[in-house]
Biopython code that builds the backbone (N, CA, C, O; Angstrom):
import numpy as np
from Bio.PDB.StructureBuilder import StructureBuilder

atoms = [
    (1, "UNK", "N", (4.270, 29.750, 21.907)),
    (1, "UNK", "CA", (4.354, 30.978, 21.158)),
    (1, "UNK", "C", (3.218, 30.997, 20.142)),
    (1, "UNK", "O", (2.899, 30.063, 19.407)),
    (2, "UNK", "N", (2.526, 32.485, 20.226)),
    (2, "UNK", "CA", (1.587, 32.104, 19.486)),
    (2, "UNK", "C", (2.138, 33.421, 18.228)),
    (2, "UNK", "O", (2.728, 34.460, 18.523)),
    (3, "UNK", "N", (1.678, 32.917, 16.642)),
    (3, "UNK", "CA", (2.037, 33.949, 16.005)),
    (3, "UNK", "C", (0.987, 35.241, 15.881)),
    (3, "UNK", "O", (1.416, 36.310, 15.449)),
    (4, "UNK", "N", (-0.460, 35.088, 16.294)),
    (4, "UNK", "CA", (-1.102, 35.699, 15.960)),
    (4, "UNK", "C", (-2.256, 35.211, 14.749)),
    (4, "UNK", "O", (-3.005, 35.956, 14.117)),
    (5, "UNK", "N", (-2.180, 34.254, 14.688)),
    (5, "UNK", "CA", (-3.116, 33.292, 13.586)),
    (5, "UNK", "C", (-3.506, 32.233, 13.850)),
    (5, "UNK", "O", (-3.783, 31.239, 13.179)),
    (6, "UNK", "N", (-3.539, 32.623, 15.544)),
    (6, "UNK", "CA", (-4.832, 31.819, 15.917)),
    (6, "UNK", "C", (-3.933, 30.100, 16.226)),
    (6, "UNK", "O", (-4.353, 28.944, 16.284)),
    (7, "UNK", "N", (-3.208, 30.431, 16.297)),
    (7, "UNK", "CA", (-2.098, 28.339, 15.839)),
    (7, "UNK", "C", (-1.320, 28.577, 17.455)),
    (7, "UNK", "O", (-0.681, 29.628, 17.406)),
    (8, "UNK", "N", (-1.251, 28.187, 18.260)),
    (8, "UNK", "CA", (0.093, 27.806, 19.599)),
    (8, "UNK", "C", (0.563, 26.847, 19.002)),
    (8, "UNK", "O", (0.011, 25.746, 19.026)),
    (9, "UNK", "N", (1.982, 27.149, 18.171)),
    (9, "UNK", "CA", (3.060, 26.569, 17.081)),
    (9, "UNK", "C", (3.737, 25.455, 18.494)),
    (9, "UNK", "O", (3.824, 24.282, 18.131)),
    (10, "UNK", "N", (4.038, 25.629, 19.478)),
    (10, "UNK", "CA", (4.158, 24.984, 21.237)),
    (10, "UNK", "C", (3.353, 23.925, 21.320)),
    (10, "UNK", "O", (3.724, 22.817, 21.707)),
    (11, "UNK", "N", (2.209, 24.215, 20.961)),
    (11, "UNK", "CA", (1.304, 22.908, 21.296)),
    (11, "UNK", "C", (1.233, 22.141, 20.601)),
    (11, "UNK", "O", (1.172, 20.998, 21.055)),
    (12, "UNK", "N", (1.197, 22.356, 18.983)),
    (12, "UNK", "CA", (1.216, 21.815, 17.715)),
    (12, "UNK", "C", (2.216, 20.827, 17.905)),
    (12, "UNK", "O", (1.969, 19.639, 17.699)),
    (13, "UNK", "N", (3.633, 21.339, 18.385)),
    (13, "UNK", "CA", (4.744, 20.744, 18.241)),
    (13, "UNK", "C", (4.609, 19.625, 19.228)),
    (13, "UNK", "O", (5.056, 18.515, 18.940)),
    (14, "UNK", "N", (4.026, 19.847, 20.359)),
    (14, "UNK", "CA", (4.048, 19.151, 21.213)),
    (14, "UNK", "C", (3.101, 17.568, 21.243)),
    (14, "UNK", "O", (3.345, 16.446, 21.687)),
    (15, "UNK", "N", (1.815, 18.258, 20.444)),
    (15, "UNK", "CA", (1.178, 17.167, 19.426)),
    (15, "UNK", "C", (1.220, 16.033, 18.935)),
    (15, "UNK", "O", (0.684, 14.933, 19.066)),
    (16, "UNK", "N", (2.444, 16.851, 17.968)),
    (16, "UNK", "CA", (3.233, 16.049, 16.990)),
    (16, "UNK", "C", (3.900, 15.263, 17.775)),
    (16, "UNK", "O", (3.743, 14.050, 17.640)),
    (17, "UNK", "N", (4.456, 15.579, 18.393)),
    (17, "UNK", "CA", (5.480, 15.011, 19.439)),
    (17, "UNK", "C", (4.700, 13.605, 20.269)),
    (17, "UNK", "O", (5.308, 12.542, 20.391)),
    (18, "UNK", "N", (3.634, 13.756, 20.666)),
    (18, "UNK", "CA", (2.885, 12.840, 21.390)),
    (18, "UNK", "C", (2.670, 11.559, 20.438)),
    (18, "UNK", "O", (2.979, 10.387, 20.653)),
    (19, "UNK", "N", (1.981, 12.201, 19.205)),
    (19, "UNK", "CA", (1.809, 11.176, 18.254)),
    (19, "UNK", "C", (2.628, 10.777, 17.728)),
    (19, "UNK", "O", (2.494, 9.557, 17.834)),
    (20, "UNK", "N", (3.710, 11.034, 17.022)),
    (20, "UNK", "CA", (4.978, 10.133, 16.403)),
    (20, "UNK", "C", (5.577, 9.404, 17.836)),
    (20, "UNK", "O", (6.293, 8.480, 17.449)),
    (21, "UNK", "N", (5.574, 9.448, 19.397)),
    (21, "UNK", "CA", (5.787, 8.489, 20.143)),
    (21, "UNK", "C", (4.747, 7.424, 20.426)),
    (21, "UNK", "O", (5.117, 6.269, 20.640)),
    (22, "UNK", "N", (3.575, 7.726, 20.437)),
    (22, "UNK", "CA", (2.393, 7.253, 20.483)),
    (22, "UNK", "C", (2.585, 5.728, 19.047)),
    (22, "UNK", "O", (2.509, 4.506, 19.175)),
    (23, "UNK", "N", (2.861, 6.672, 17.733)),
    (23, "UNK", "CA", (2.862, 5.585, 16.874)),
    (23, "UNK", "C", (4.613, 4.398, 17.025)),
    (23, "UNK", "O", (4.766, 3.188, 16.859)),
    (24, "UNK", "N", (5.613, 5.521, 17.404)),
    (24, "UNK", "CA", (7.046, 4.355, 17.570)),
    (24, "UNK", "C", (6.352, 3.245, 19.245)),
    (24, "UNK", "O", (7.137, 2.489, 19.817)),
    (25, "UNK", "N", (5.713, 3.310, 19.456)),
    (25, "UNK", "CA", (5.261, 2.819, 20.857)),
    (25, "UNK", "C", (4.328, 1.640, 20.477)),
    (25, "UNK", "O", (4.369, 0.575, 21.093)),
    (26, "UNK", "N", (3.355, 1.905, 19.277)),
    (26, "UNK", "CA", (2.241, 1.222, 18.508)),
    (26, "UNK", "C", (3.053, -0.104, 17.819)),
    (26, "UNK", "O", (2.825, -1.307, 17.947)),
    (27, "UNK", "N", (4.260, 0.726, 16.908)),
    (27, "UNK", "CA", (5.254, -0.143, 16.256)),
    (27, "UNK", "C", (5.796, -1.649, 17.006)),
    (27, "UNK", "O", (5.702, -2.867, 16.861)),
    (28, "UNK", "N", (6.480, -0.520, 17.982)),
    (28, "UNK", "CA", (7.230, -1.715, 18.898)),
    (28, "UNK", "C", (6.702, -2.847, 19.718)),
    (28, "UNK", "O", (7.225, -3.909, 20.054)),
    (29, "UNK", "N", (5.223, -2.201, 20.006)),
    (29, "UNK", "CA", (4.253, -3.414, 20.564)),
    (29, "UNK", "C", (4.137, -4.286, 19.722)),
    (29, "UNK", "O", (4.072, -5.457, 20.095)),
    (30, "UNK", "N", (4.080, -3.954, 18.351)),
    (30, "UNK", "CA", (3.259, -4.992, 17.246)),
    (30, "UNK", "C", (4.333, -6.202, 16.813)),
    (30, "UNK", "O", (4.075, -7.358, 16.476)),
    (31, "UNK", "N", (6.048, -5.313, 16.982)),
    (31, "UNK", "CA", (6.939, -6.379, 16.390)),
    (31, "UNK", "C", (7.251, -7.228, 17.668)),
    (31, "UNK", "O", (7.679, -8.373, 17.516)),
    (32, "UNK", "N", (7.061, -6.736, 18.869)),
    (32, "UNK", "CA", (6.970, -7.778, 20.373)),
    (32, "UNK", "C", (6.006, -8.960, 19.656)),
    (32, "UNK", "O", (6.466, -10.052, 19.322)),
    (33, "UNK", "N", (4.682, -8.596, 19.482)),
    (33, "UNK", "CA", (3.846, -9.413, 19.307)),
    (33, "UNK", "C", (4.170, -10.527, 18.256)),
    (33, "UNK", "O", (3.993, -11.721, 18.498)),
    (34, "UNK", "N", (4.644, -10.061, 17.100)),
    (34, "UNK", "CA", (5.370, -10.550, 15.892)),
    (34, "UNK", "C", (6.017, -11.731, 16.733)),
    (34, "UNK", "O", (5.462, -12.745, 17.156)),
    (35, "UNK", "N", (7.753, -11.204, 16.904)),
    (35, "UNK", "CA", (8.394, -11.590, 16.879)),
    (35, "UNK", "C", (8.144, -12.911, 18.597)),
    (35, "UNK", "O", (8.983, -13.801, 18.740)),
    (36, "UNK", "N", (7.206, -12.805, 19.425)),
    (36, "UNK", "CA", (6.183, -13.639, 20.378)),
    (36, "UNK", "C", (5.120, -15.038, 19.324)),
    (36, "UNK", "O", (4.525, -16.074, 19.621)),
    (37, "UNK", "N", (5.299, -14.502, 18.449)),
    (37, "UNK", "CA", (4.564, -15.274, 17.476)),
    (37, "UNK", "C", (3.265, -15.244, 17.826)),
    (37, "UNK", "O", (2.603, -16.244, 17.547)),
    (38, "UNK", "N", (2.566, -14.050, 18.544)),
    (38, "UNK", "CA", (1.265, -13.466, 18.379)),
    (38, "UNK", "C", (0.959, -12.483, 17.598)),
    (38, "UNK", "O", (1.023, -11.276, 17.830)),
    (39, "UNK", "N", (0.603, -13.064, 16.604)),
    (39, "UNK", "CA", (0.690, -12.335, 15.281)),
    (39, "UNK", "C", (-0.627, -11.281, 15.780)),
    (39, "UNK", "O", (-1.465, -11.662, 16.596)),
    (40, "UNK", "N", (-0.657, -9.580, 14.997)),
    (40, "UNK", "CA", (-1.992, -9.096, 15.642)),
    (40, "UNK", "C", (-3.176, -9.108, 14.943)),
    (40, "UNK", "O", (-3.099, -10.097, 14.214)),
    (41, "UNK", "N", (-3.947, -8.705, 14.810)),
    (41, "UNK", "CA", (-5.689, -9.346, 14.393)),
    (41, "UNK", "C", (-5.585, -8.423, 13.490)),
    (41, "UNK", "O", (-5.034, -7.333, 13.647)),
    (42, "UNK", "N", (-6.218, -8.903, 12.314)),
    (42, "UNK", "CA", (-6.291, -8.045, 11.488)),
    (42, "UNK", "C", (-8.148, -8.097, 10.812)),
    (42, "UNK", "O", (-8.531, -9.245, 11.038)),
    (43, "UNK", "N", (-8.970, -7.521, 10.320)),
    (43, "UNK", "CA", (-10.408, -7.405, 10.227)),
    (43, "UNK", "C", (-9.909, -6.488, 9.065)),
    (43, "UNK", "O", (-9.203, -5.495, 8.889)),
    (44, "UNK", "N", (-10.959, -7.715, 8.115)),
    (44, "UNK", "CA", (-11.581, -7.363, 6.706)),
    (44, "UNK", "C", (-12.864, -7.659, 6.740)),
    (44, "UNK", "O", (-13.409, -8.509, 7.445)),
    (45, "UNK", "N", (-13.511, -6.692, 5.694)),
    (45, "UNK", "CA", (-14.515, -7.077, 5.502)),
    (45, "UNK", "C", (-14.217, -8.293, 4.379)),
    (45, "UNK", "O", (-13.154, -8.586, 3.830)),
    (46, "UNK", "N", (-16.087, -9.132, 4.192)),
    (46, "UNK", "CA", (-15.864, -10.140, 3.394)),
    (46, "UNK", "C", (-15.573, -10.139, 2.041)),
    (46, "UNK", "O", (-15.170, -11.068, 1.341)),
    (47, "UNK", "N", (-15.922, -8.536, 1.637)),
    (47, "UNK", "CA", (-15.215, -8.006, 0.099)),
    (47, "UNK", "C", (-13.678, -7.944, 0.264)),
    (47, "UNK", "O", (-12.966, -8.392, -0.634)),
    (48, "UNK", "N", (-13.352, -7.613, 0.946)),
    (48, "UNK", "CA", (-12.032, -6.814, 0.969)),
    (48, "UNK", "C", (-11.411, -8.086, 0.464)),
    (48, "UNK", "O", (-10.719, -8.120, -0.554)),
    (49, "UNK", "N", (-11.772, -9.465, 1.452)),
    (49, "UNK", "CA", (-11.257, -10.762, 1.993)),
    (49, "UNK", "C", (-11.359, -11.716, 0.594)),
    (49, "UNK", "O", (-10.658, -12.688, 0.310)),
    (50, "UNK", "N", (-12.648, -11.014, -0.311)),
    (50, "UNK", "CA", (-12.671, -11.848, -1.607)),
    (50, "UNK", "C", (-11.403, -11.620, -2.198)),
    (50, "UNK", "O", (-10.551, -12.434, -2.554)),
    (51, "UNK", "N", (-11.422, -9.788, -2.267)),
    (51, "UNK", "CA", (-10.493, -9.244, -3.475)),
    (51, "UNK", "C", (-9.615, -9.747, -3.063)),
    (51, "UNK", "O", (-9.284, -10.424, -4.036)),
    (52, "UNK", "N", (-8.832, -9.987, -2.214)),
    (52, "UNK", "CA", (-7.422, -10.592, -1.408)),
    (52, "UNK", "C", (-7.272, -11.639, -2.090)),
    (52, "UNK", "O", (-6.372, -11.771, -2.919)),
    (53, "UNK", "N", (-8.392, -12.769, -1.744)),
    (53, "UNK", "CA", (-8.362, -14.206, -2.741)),
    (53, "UNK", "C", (-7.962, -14.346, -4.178)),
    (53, "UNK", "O", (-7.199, -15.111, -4.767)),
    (54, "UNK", "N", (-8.985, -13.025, -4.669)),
    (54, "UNK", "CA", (-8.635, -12.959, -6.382)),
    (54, "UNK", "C", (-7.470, -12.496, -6.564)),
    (54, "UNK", "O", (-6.774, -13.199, -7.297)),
    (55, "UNK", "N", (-6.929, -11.441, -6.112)),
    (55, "UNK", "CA", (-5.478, -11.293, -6.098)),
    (55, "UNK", "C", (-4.646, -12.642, -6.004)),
    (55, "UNK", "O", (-3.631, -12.694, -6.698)),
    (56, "UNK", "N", (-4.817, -13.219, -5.591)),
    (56, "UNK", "CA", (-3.422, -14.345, -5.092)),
    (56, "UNK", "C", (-3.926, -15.196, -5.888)),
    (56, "UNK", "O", (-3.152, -16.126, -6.113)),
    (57, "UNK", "N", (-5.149, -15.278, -6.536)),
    (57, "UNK", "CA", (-5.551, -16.509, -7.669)),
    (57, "UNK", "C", (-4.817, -16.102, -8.607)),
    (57, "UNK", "O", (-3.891, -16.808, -9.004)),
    (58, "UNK", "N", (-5.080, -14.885, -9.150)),
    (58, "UNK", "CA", (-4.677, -14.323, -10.130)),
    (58, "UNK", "C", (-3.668, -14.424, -10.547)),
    (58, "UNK", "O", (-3.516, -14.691, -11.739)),
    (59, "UNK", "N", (-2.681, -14.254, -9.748)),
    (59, "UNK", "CA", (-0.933, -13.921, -9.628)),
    (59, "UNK", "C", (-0.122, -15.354, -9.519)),
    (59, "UNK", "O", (1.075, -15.643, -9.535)),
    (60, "UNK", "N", (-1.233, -16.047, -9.411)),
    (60, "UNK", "CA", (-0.606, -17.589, -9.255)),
    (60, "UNK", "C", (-0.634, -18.432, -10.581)),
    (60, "UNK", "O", (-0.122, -19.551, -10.607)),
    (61, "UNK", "N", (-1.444, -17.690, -12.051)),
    (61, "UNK", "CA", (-1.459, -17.736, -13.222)),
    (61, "UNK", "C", (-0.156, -17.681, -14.383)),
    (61, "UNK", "O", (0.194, -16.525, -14.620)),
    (62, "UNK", "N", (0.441, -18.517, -14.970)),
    (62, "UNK", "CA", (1.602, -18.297, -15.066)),
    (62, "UNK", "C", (1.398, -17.595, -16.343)),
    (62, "UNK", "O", (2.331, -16.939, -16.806)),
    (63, "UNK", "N", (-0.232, -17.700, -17.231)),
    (63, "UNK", "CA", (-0.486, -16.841, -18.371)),
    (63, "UNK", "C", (-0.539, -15.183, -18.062)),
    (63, "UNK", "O", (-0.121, -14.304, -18.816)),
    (64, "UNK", "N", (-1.179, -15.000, -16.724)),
    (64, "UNK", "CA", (-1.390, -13.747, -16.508)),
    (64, "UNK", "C", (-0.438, -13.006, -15.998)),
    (64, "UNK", "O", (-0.505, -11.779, -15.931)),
    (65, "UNK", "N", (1.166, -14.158, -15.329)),
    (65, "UNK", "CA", (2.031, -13.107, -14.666)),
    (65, "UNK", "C", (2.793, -12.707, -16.398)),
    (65, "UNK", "O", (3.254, -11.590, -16.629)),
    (66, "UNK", "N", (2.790, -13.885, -17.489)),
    (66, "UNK", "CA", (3.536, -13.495, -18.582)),
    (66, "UNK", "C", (2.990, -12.205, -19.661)),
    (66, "UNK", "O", (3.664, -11.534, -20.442)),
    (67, "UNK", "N", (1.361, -12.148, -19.340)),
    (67, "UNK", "CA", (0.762, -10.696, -19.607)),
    (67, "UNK", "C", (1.533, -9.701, -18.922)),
    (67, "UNK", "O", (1.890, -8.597, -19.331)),
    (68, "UNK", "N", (1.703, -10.165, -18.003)),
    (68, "UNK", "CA", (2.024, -8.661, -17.035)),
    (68, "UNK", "C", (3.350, -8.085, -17.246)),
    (68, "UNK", "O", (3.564, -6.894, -17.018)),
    (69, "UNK", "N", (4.577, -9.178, -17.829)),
    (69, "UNK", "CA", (5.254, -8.928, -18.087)),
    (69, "UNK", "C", (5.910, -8.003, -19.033)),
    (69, "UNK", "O", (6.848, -7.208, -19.105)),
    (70, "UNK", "N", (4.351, -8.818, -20.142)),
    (70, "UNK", "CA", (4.540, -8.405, -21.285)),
    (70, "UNK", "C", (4.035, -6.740, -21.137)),
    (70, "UNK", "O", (4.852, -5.957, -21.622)),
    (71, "UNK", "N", (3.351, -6.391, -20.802)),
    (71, "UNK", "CA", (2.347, -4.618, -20.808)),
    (71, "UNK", "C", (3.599, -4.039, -19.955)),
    (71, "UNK", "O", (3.634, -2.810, -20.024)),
    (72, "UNK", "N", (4.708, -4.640, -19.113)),
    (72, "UNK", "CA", (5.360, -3.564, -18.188)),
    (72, "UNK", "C", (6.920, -3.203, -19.416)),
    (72, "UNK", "O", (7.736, -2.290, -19.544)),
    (73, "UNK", "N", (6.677, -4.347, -19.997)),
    (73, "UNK", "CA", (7.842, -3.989, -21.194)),
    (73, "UNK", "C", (7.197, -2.732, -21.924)),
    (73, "UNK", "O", (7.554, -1.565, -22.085)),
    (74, "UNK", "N", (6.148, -3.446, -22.274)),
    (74, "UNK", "CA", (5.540, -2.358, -23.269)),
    (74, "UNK", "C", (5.383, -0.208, -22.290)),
    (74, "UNK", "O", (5.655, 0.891, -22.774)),
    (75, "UNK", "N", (4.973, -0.506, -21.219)),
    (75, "UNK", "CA", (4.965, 0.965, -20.566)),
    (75, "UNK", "C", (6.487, 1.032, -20.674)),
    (75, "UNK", "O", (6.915, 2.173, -20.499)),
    (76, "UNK", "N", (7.300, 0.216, -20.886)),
    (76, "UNK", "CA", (8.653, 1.022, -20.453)),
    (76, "UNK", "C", (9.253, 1.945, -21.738)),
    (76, "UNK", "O", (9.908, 2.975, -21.898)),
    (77, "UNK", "N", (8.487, 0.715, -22.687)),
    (77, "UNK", "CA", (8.960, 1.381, -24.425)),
    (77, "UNK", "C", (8.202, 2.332, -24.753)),
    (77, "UNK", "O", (8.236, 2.881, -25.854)),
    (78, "UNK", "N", (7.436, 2.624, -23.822)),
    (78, "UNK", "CA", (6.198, 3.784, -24.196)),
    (78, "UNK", "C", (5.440, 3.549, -25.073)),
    (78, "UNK", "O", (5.230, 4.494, -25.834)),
    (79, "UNK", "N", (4.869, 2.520, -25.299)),
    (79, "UNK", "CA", (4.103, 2.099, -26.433)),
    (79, "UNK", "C", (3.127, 2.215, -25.872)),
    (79, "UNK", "O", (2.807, 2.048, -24.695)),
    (80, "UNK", "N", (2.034, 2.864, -27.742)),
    (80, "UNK", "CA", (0.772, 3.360, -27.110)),
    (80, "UNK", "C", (-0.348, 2.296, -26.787)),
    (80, "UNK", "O", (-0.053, 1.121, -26.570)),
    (81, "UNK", "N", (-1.769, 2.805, -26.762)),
    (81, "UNK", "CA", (-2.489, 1.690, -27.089)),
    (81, "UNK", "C", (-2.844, 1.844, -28.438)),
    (81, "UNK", "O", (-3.334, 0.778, -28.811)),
    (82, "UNK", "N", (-2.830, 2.531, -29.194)),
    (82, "UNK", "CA", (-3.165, 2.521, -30.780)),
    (82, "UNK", "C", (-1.887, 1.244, -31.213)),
    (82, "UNK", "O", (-2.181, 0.135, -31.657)),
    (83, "UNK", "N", (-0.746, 1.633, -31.007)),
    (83, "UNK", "CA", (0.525, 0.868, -31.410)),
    (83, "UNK", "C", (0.249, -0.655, -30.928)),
    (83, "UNK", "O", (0.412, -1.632, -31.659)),
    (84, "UNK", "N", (-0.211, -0.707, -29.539)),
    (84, "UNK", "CA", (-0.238, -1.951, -29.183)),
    (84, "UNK", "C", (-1.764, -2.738, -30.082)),
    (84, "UNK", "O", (-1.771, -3.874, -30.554)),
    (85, "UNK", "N", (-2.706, -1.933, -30.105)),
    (85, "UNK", "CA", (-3.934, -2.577, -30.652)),
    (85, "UNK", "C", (-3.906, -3.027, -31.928)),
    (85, "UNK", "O", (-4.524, -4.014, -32.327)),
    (86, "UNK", "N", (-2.860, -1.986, -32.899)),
    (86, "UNK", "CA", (-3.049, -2.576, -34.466)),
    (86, "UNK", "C", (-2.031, -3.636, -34.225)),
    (86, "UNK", "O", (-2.202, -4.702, -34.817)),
    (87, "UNK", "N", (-0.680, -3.462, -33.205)),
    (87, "UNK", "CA", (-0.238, -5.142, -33.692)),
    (87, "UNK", "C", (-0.478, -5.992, -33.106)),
    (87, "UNK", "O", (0.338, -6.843, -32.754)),
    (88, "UNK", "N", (-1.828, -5.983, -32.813)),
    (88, "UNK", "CA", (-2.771, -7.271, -31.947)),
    (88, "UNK", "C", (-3.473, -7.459, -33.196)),
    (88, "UNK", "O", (-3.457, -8.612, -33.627)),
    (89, "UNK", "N", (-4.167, -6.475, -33.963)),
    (89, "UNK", "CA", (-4.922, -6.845, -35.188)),
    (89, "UNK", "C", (-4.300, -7.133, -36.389)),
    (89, "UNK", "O", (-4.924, -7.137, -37.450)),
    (90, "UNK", "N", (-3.117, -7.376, -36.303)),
    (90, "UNK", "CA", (-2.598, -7.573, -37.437)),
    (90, "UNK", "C", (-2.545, -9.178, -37.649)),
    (90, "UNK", "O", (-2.078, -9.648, -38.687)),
]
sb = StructureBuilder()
sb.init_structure("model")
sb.init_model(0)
sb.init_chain("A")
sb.init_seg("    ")
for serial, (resi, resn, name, xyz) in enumerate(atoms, 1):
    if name == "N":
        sb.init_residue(resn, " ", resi, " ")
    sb.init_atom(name, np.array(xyz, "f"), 0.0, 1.0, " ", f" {name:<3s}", serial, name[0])
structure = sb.get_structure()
């Protein structure tokens, strides 16, 4: 059915239809593979592959997870950065 704007709303649907089986089809291959213990390939670049590293260095810091703790208290109390900066300078 077409409305007149140029779209076959039929085909669209049908589309859609291809691709959300296309991707439950993508899924189910990958957790075969998984659960085969052929895990699937994954490609980073060698930046991507650094930042990955620094991430997990980072987080493995027991000063920096207690920062983190500390700033998610603070967003929860809504505290500003003026509030937070003078009672750092104090």
């Amino acid at each position: 059915m077409s409305w007149g704007v140029g779209i076959d709303f039929d085909l669209l649907i049908l589309l859609f239809y291809a691709w959300v089986m296309t991707t439950q089809t993508l899924l189910k291959n990958i957790n075969i593979q998984i659960k085969k213990e052929r895990s699937p390939l994954v490609v980073l670049s060698l930046n991507q592959w650094q930042q990955i590293e620094d991430i997990i260095s980072e987080l493995s810091s027991p000063q920096l997870l207690e920062s983190i703790r500390e700033a998610r208290k603070d967003y929860k109390k809504a505290k500003t950065y003026r509030e937070l900066r003078k009672s750092l300078l104090k």
